[in-house]
py3Dmol code that shows the C-alpha trace and the ligand (Angstrom):
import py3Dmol

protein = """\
ATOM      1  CA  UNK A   1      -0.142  12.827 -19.232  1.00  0.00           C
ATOM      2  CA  UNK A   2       1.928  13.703 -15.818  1.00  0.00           C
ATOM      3  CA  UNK A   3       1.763  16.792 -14.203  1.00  0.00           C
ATOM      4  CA  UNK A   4       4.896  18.897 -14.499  1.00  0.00           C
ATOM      5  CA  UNK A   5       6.964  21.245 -12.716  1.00  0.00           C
ATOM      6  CA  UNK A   6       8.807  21.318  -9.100  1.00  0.00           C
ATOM      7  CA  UNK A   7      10.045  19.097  -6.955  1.00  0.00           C
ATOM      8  CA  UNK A   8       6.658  17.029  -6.077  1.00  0.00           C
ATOM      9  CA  UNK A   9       4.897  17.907  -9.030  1.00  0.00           C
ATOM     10  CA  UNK A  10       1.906  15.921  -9.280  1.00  0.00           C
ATOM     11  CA  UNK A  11      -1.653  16.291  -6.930  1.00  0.00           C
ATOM     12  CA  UNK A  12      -2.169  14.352  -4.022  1.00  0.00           C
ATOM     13  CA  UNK A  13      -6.884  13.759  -3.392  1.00  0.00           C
ATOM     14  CA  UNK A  14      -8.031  11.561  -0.397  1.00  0.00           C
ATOM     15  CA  UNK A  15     -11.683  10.173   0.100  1.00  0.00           C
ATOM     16  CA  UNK A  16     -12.647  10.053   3.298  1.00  0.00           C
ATOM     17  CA  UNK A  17     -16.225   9.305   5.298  1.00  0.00           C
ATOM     18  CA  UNK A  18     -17.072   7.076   7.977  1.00  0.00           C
ATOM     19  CA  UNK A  19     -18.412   3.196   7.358  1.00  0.00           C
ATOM     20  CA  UNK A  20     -20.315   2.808   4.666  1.00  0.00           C
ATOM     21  CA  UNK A  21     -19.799   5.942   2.807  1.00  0.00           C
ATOM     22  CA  UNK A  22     -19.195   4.407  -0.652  1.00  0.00           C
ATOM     23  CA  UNK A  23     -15.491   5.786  -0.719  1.00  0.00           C
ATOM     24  CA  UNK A  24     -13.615   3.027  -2.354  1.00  0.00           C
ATOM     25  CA  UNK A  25     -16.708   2.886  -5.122  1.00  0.00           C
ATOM     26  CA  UNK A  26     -15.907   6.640  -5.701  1.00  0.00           C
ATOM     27  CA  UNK A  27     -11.985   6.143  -5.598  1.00  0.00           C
ATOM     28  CA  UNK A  28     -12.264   3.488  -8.502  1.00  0.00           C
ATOM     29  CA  UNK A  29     -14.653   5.783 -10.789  1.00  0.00           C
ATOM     30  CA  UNK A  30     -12.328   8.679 -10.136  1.00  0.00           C
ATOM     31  CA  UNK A  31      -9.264   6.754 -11.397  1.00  0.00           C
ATOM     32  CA  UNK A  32     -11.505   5.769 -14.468  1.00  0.00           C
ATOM     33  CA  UNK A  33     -12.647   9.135 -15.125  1.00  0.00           C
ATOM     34  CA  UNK A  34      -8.712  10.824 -14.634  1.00  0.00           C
ATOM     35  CA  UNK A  35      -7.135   7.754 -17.014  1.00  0.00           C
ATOM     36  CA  UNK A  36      -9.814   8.131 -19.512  1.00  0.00           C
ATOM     37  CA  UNK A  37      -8.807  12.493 -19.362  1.00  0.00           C
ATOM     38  CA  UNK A  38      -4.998  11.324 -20.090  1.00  0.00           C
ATOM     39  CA  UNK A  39      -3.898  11.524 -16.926  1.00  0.00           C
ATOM     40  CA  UNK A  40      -1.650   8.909 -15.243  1.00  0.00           C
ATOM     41  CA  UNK A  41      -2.863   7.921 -12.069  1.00  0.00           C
ATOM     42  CA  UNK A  42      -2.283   5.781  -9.014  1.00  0.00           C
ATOM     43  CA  UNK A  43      -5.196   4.506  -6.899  1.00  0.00           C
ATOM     44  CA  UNK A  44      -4.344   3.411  -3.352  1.00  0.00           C
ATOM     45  CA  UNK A  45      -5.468   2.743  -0.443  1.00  0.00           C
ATOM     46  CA  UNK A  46      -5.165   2.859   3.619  1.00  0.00           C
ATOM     47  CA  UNK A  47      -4.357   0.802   5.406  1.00  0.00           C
ATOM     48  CA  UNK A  48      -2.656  -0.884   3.002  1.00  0.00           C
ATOM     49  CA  UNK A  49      -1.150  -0.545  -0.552  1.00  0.00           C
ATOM     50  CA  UNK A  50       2.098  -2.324   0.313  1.00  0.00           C
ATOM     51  CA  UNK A  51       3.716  -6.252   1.369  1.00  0.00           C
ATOM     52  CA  UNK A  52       3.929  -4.155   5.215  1.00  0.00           C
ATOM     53  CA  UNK A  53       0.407  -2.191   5.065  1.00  0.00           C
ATOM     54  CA  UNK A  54      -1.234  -5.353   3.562  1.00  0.00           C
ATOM     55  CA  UNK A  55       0.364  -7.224   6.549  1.00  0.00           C
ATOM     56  CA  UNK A  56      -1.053  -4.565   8.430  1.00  0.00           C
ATOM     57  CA  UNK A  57      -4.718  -4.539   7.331  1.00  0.00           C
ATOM     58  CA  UNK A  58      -4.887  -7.669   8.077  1.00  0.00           C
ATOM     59  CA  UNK A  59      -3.782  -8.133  11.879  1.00  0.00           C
ATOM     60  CA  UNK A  60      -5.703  -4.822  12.778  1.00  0.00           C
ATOM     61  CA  UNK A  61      -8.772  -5.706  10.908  1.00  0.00           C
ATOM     62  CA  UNK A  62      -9.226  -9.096  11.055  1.00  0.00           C
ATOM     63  CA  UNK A  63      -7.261 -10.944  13.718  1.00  0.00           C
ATOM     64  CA  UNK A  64      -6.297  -9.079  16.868  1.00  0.00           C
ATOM     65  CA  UNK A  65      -7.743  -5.887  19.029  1.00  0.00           C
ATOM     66  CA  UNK A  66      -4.980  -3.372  19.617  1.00  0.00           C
ATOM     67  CA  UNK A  67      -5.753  -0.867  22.310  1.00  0.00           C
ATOM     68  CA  UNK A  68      -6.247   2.402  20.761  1.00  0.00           C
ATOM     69  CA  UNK A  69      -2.878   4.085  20.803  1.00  0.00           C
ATOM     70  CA  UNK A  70      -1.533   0.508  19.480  1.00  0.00           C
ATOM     71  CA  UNK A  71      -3.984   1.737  16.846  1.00  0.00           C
ATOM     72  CA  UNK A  72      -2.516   4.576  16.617  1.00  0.00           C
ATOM     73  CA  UNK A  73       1.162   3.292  15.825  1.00  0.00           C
ATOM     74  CA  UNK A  74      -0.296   0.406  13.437  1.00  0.00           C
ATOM     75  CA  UNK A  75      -1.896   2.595  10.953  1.00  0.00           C
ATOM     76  CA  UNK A  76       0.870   4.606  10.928  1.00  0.00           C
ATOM     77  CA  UNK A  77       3.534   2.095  10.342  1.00  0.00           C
ATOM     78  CA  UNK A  78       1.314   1.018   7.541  1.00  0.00           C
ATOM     79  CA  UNK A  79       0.847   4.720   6.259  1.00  0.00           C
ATOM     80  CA  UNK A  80       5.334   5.842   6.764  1.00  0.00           C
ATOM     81  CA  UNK A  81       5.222   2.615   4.213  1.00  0.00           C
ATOM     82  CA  UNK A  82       2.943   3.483   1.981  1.00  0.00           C
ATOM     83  CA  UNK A  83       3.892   7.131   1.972  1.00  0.00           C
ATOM     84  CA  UNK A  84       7.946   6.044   1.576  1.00  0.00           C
ATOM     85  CA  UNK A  85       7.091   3.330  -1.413  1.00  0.00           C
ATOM     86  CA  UNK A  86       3.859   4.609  -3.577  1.00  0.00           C
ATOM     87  CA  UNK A  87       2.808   8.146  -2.601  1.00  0.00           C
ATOM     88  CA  UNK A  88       5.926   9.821  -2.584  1.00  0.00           C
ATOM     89  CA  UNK A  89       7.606   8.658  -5.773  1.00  0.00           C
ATOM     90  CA  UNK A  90       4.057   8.851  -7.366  1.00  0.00           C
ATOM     91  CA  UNK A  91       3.891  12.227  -6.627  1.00  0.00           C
ATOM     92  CA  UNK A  92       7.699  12.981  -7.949  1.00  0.00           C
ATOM     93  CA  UNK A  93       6.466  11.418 -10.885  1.00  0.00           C
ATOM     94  CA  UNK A  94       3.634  13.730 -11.352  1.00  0.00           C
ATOM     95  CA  UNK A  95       0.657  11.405 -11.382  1.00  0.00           C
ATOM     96  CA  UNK A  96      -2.623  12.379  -9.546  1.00  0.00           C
ATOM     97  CA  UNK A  97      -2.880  10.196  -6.332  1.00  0.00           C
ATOM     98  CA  UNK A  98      -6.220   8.710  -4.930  1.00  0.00           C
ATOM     99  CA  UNK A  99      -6.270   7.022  -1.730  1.00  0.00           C
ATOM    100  CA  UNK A 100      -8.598   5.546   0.027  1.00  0.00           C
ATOM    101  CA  UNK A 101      -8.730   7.024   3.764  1.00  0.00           C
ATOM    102  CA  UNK A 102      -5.405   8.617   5.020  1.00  0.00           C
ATOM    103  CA  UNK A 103      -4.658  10.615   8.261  1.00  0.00           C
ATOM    104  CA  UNK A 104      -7.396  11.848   8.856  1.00  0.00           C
ATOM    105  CA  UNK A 105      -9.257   8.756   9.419  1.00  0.00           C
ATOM    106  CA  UNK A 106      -6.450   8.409  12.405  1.00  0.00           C
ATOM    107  CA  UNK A 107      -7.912  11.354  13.897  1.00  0.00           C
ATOM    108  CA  UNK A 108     -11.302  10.586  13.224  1.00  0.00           C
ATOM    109  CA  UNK A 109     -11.185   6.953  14.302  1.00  0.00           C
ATOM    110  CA  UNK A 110      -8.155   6.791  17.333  1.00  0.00           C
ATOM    111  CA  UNK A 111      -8.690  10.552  18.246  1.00  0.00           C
ATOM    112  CA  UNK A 112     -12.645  11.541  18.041  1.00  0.00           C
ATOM    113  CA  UNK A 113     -13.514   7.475  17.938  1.00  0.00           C
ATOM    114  CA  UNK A 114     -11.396   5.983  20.795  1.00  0.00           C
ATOM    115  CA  UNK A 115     -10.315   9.270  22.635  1.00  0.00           C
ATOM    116  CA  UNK A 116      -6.753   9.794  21.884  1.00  0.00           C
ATOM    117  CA  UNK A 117      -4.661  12.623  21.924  1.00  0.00           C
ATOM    118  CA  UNK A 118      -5.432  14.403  18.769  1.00  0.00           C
ATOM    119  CA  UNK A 119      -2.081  16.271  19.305  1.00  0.00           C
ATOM    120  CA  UNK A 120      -0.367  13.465  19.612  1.00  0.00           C
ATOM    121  CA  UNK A 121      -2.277  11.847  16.974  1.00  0.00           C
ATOM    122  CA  UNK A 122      -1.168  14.266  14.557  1.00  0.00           C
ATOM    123  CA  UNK A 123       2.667  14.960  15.562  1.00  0.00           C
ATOM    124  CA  UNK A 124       2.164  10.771  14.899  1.00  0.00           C
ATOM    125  CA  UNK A 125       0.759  11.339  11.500  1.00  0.00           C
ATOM    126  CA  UNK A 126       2.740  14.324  10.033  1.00  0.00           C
ATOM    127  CA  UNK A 127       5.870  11.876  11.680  1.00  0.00           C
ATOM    128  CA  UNK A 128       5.024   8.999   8.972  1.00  0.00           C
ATOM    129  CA  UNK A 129       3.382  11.085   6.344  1.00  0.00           C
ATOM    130  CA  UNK A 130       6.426  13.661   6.730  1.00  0.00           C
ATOM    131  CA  UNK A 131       5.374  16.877   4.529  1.00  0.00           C
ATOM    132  CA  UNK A 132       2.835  14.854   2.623  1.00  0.00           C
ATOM    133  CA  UNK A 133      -0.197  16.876   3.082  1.00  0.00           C
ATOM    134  CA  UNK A 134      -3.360  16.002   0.548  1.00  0.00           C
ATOM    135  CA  UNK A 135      -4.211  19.039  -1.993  1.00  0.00           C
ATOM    136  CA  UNK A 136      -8.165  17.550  -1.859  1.00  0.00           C
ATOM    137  CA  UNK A 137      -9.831  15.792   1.020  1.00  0.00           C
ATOM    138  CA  UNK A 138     -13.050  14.639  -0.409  1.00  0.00           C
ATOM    139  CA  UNK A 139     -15.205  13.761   3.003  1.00  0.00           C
ATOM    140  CA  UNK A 140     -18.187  11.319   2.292  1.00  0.00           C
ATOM    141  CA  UNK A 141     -20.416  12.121   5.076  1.00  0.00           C
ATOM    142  CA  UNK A 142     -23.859   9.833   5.724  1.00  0.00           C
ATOM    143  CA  UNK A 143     -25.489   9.031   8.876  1.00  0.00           C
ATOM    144  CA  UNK A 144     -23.798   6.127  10.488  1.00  0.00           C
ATOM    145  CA  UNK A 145     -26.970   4.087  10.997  1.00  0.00           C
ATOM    146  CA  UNK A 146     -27.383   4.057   7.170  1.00  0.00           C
ATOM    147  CA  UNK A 147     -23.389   3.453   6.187  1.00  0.00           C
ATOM    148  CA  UNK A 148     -23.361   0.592   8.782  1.00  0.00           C
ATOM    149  CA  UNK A 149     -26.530  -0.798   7.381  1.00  0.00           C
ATOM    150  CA  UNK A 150     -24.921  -0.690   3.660  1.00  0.00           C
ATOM    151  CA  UNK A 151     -21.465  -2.499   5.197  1.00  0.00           C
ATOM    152  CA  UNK A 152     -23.311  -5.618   6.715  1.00  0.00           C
ATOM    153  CA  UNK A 153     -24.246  -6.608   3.491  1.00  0.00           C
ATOM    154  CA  UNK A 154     -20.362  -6.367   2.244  1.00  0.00           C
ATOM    155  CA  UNK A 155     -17.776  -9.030   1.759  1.00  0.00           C
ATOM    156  CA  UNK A 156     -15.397  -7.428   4.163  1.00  0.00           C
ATOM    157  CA  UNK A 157     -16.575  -6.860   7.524  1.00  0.00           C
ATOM    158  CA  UNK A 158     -13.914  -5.252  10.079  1.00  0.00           C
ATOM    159  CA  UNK A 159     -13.318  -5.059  13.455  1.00  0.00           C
ATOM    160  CA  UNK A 160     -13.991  -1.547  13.345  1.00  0.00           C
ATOM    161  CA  UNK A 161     -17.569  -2.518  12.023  1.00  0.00           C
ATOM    162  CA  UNK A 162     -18.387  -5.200  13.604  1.00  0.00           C
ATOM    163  CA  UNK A 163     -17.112  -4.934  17.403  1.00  0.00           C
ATOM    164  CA  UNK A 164     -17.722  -0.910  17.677  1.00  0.00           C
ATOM    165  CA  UNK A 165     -20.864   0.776  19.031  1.00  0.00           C
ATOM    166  CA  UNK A 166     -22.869   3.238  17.381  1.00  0.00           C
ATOM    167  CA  UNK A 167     -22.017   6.181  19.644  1.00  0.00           C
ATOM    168  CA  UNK A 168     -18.108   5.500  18.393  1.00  0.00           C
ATOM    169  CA  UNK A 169     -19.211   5.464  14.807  1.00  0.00           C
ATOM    170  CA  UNK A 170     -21.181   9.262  15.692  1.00  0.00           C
ATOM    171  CA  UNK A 171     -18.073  10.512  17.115  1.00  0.00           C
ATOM    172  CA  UNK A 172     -16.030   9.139  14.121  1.00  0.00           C
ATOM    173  CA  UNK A 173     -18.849  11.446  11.696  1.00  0.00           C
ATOM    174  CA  UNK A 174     -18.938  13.860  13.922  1.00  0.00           C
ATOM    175  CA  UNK A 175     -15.446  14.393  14.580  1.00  0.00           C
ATOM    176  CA  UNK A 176     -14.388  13.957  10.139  1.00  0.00           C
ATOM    177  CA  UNK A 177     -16.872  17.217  10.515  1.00  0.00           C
ATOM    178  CA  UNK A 178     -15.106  19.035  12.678  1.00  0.00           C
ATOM    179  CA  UNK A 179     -11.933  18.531  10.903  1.00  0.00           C
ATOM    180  CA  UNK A 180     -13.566  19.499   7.135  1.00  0.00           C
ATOM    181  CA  UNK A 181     -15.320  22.661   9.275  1.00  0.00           C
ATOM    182  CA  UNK A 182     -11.322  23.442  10.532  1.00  0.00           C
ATOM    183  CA  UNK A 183      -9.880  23.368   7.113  1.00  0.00           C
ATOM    184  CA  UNK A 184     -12.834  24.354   4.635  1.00  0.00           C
ATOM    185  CA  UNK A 185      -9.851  25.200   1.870  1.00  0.00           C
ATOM    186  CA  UNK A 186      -8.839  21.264   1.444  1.00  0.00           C
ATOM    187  CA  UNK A 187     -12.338  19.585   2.462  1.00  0.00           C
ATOM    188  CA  UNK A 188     -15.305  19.042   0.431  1.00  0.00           C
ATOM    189  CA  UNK A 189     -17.952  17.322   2.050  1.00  0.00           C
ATOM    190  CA  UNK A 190     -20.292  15.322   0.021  1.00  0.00           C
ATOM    191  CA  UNK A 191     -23.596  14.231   0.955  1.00  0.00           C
ATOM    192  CA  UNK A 192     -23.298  10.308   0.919  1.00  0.00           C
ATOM    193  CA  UNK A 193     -26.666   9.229   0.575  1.00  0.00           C
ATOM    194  CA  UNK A 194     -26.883  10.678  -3.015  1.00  0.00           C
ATOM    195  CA  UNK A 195     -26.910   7.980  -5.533  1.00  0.00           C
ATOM    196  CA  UNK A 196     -23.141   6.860  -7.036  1.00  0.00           C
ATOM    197  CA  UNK A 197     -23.495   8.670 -10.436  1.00  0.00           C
ATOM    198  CA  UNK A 198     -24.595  11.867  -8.652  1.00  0.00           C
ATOM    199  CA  UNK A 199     -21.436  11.533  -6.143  1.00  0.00           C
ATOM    200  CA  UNK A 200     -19.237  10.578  -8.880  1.00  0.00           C
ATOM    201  CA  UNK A 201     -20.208  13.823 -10.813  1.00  0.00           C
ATOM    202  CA  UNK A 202     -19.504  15.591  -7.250  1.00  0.00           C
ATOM    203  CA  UNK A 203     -16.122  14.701  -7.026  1.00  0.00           C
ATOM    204  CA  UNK A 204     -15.327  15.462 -10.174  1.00  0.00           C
ATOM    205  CA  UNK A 205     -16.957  18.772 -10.252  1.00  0.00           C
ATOM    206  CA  UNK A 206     -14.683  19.416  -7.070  1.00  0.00           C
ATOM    207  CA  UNK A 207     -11.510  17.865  -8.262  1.00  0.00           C
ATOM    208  CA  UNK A 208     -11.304  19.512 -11.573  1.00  0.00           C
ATOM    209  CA  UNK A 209     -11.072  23.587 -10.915  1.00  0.00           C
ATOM    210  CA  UNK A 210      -8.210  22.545  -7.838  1.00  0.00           C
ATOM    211  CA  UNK A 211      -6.608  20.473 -10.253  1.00  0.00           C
ATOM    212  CA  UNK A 212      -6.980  23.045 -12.815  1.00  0.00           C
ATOM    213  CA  UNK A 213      -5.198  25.637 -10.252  1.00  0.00           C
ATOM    214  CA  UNK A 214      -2.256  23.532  -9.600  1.00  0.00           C
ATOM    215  CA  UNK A 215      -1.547  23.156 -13.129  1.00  0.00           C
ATOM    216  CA  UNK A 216      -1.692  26.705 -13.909  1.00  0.00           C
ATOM    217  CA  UNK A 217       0.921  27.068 -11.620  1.00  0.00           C
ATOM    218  CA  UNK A 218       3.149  25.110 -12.478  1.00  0.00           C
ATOM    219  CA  UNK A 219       2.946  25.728 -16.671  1.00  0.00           C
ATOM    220  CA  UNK A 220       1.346  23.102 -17.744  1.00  0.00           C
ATOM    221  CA  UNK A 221       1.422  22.391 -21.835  1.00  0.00           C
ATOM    222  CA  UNK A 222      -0.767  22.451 -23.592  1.00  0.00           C
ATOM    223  CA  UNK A 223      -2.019  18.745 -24.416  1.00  0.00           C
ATOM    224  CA  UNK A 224      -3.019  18.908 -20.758  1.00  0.00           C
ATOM    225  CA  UNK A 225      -5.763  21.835 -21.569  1.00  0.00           C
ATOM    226  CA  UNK A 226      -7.544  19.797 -24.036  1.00  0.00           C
ATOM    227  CA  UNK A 227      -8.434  16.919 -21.650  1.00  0.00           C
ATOM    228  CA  UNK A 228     -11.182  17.436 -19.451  1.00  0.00           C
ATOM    229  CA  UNK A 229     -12.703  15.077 -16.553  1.00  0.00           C
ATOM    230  CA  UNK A 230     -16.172  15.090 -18.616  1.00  0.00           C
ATOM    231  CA  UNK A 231     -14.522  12.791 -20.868  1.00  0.00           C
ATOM    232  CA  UNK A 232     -16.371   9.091 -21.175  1.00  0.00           C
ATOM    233  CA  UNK A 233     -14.106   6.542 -19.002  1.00  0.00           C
ATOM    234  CA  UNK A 234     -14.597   4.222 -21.544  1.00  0.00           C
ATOM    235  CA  UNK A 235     -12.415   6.206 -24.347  1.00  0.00           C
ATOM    236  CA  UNK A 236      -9.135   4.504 -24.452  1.00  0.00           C
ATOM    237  CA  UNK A 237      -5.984   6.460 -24.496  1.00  0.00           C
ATOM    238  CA  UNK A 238      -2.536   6.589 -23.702  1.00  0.00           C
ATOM    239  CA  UNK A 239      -2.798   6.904 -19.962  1.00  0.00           C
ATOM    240  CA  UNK A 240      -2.784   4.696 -16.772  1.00  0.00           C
ATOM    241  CA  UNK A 241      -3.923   3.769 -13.396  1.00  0.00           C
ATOM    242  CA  UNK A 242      -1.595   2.005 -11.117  1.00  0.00           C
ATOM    243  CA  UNK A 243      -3.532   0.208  -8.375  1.00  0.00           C
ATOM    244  CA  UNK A 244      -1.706  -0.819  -5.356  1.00  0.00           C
ATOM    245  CA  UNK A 245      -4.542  -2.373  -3.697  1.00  0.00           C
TER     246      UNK A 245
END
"""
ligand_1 = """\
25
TYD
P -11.915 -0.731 5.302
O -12.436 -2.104 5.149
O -10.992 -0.219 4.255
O -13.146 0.195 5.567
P -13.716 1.307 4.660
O -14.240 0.590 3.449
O -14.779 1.906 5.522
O -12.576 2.231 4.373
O -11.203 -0.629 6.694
C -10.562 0.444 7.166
C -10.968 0.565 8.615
O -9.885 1.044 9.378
C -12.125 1.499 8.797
O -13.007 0.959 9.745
C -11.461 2.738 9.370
C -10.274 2.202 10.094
N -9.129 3.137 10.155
C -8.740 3.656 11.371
O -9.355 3.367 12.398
N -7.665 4.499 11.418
C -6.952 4.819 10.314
O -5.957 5.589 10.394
C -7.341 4.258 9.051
C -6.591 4.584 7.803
C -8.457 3.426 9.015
"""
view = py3Dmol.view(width=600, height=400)
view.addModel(protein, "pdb")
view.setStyle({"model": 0}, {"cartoon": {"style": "trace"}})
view.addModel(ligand_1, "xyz")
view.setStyle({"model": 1}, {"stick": {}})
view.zoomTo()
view.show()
């Protein structure tokens, strides 16, 4: 099932956190739990998600060191794509949208991280994202001491990870709390060190009466009503998940 209704019709989440966090984990059960409820769904991810953000991910995680506000332009070259090519049409088409990190991990990372602007960080961001503005901003917030500790056993260690100091990494927490604390109506914050069933259950609890809202409004049919995020992921249906990872 798509959403339905207006000119962007479907519902836009982000997940959030700082290292560590177990975002893309929760991203991929979400998308489960939403195809196995009917909806159609497309799972994504910054930076990345496209041939240019791909390109993207891996100069600025993996090969070179761009100075902050080169930072700055880089993840948002990646996001204009990624916005232009997945989100937007996604969104016309009415599916539910999960990505992994968006701007405000610019903020939290070149602005509270490294010290940039955030004015300037976010006239940058709302340039590439254009009106694209997430309905749900799940924020996965742990101490960074225990997210870093969880990354060094992963397969992908980044620059971000591996070459940053721990007082960056508290001002990246620190500073994805002061934006949830600004804008309480599109942030939930999660508590990250709760096990990955409990967090799962979280998101859904908080996805479901938002999505709920925006479907009311816009007159959704009925079929919709009868589907409910509770549902086991495992129950196949007519639905799908697009991944552009
Ligand atoms: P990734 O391996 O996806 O890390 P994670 O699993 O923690 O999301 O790498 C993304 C890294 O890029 C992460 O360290 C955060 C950083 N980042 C920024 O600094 N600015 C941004 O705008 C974005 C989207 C990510």
């Amino acid at each position: 099932m798509q959403l339905d209704g207006g000119r962007r019709r479907g519902f836009f989440v982000t997940l959030e956190g700082p290292e560590g966090s177990g975002k893309s984990t929760q991203a991929h059960r979400l998308a489960g739990r939403l195809t196995a409820a009917g909806y159609h769904c497309t799972l994504t991810r910054e930076p990345g998600g496209t041939l240019l953000g791909e390109e993207v991910r891996k100069i600025i995680l993996h090969e070179l060191s761009p100075v902050p506000a080169a930072d700055a332009f880089l993840f948002n070259a990646a996001r204009a794509q990624l916005v232009a090519e997945v989100i937007e049409p996604a969104l016309a088409r009415g599916d539910v949208v999960i990505c992994d990190r968006f701007a405000d991990s610019t903020l939290a990372y070149q602005g509270y991280g490294a010290g940039q602007s955030i004015e300037a960080l976010r006239a940058l961001a709302d340039y590439a994202a254009g009106d694209i503005v997430p309905d749900l901003t799940i924020l996965i917030d742990l101490p960074v001491e225990d997210g870093l500790r969880r990354k060094r056993d992963s397969a992908e260690i980044n620059r971000f990870e591996s070459t940053f100091d721990l007082a960056f990494h508290r001002r990246v927490r620190d500073g994805f709390l002061a934006l949830a604390a600004a804008e309480p109506d599109r942030f939930v914050v999660l508590d990250g060190l709760l096990s990955p069933e409990q967090t799962e259950v979280a998101v859904a609890d908080a996805l479901r009466p938002r999505l709920a809202k925006k479907q009311d409004s816009r007159r959704i049919n009925a079929e919709r009503r009868t589907h409910d995020l509770r549902v086991d992921p495992s129950e196949p249906n007519g639905a799908s998940v697009r991944m552009n990872k």
